[in-house]
N, C-alpha and C positions, 0 to 999 in steps of 0.2 A: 504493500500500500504506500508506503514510503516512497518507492521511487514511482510512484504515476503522480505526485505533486512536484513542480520543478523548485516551485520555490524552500520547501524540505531539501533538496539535492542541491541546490543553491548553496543552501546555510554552511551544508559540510561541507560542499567544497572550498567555500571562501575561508572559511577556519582553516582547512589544508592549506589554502595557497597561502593564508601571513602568517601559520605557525609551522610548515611543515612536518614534521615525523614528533612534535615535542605531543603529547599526550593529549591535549587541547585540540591538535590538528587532525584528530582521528575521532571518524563517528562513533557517539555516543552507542547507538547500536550495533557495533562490530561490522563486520563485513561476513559475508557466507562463507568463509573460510574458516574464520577465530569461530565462530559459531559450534561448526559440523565440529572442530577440533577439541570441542570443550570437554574434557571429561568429570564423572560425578566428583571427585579427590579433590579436581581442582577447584570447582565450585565450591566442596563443602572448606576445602583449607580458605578460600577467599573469606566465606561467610563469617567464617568463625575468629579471623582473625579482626573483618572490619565491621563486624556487625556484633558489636562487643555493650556491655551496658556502661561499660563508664562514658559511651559515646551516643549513646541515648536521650535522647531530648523529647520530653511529653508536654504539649501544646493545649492548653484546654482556654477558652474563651465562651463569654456568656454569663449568666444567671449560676455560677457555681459558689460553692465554698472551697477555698483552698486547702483545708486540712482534711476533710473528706476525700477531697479528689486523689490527694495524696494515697491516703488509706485506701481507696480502691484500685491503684494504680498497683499497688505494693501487694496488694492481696491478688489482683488480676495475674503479675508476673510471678508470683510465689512460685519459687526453683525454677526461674529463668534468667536470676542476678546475678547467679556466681561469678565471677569474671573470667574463669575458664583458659587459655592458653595467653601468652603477651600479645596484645595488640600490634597489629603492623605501624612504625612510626609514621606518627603526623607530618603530615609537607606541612613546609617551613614557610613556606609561600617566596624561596629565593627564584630569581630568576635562570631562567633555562635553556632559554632561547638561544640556538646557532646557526637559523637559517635566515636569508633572507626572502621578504615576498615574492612571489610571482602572480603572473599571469593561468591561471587555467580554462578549460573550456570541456563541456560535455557536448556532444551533438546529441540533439534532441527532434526528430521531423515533428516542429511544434511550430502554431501561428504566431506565438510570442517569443521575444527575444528577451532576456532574463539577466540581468548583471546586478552585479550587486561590487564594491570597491572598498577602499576602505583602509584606516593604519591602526597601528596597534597601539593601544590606549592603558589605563591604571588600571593596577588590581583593585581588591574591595575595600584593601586597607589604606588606600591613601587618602589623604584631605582633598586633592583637585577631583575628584568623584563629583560633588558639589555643582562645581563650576561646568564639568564635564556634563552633568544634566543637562545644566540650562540652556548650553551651549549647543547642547544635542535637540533640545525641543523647539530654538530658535533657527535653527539649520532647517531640521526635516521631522517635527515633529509633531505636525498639525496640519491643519488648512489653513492658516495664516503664516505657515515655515515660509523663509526663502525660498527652500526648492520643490513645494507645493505649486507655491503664485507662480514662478518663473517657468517653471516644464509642463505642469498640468493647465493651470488657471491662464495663462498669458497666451503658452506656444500650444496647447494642449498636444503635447510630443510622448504623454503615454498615460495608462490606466493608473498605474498606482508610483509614485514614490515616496520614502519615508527615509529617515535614516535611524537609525538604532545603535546600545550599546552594550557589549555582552562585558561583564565582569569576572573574574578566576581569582582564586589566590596569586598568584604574581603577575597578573598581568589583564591585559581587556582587549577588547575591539572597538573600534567606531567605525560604522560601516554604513555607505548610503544604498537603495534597494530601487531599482526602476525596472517593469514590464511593460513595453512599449513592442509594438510592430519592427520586423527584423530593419527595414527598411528606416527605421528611424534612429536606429541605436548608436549612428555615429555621433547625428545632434545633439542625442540626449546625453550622451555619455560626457560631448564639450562642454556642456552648459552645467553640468554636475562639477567639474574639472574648473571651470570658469567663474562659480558658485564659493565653491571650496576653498579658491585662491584669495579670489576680495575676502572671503570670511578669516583667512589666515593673515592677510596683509592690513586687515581696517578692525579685525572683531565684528560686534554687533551694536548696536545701538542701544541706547539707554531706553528707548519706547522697546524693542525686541525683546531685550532682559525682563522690562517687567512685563510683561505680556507672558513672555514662557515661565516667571516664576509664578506668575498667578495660574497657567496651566497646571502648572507640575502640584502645589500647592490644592487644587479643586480635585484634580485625578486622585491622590492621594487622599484624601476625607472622602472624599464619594467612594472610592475603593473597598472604604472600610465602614462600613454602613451596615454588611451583615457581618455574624459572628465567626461564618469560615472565613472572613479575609486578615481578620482579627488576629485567629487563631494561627494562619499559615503566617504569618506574617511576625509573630511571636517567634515560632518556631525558627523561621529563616533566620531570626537575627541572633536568638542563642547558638543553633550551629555557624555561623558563619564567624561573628564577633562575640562571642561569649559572654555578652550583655544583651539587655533591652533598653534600645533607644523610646524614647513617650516619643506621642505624636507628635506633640508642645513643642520639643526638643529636634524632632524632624523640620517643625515646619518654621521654627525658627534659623535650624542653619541653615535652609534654603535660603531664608528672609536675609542671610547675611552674606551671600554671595552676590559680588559687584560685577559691574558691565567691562570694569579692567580685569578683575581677575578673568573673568570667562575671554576675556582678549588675549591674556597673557596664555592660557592652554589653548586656545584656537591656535595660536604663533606654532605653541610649546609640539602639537599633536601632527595639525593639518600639512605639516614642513617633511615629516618623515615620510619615508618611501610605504609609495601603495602598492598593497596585493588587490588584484580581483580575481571576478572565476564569472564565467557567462556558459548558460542552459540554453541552447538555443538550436537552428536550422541551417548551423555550420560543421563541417567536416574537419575542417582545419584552422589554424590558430591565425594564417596570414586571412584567412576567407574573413576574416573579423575586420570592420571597420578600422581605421588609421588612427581614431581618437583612442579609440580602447585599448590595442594594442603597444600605446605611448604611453597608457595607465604605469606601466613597471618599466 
């Protein structure tokens, strides 16, 4: 099911093309090879080394009592605590990276042409995260983004673009996403490219900034309106950062990231070299438009 969506075989690919071989740059769902090769030993050695209870995190949101929940929780896992063999160690979150990006390409006999671009951004634990939002929601993050109004709204040169940011223990991505007609993907790809540069060379504007922090700010409180969003969102932040941030506390460091700081990581990010990867109704990597190809 997986590969009859392009933009799913998009995602992995472009992870390939800007991390290569490092761990990050291989699908989350193995390939039919790691698959077929797996045997029961191995599975049960992974399990039991990283599915360990000191690494356990229980999430409850709602109408509860805490010391109840507790007592059920304790009674539910009764002779499932032990801690059982040494846990495999925790990444450190060092960097790892020794390759640089490329360019990839899937052929696909598909009406759309599919690219997605992009450099390699902060892990989860750095402060410019922050900025790296706003900056993300003023680029390609709405229907009043830059590259909303400019390729859809203005030139209408494709269906959908957005840009997005994926975070990892050492490291991220910031990656822009266009499906437009094959026939158009040289334009759209310049104007993505031409977008990216003024955004690197000038930042954004003081009207942009508060506009995407008032987004990011509304998406955030509306998000969490029911008690799964609550709930997963607890969870995320004790495994990730072994604390909980309040909302309060969320929505004030947004409230404190400036229209320079998000200039100085626009500078800091959009300057390094880009990977992409294109799904599309090409056989070969030269068959690809001249702008794309100038991507890397």
């Amino acid at each position: 099911m997986r590969d009859d969506d392009p933009e799913d075989l998009l995602g992995d690919d472009f992870l390939t093309a800007l991390f290569g071989d490092h761990p990050v740059g291989r699908p989350v769902i193995g390939s039919v090879e790691s698959i077929e090769s797996m045997s029961r030993t191995q599975l049960h050695s992974f399990h039991v080394r990283r599915y360990t209870p000191p690494r356990m995190v229980v999430a409850v949101a709602g109408n509860v009592d805490h010391d109840e929940t507790v007592a059920l929780v304790r009674r539910s896992f009764k002779g499932h605590l032990t801690r059982g063999p040494k846990p495999a160690e925790r990444r450190e979150g060092r960097l790892r990276l020794r390759t640089v990006p490329e360019l990839t390409l899937r052929g696909r006999d598909s009406e759309q042409a599919h690219l997605c671009m992009g450099v390699r951004a902060f892990g989860r634990h750095e402060g410019h995260r922050w900025a790296l939002s706003v900056l993300n929601t003023a680029v390609g993050g709405g229907l009043s983004s830059r590259l909303f109004q400019e390729i859809r709204e203005s030139r209408g040169l494709a269906y959908s673009v957005y840009s997005s940011i994926d975070t990892f223990a050492d490291s991220g991505a910031f990656s822009v996403y266009a499906g437009c007609q094959p026939e158009n993907l040289g334009e759209v790809t310049t104007v993505i490219r031409e977008v990216l540069a003024n955004v690197a060379a000038n930042g954004i504007t003081d009207d942009e900034c508060a506009r995407a922090k008032g987004s990011i700010r509304g998406g955030l409180v509306l998000g969490l309106e029911d008690s799964g969003s609550r709930m997963h969102r607890i969870g995320r932040s004790e495994l990730n950062y072994g604390n909980h941030r309040s909302i309060s506390e969320t929505l004030a460091r947004i409230d404190e990231v400036t229209t320079e700081e998000v200039r100085e990581v626009a500078a800091m990010l959009l300057t390094r070299p880009f990977g992409a990867s294109v799904v599309g109704p090409y056989k070969r990597k030269r068959d690809l438009p001249a702008a794309v190809r100038g991507i890397v």
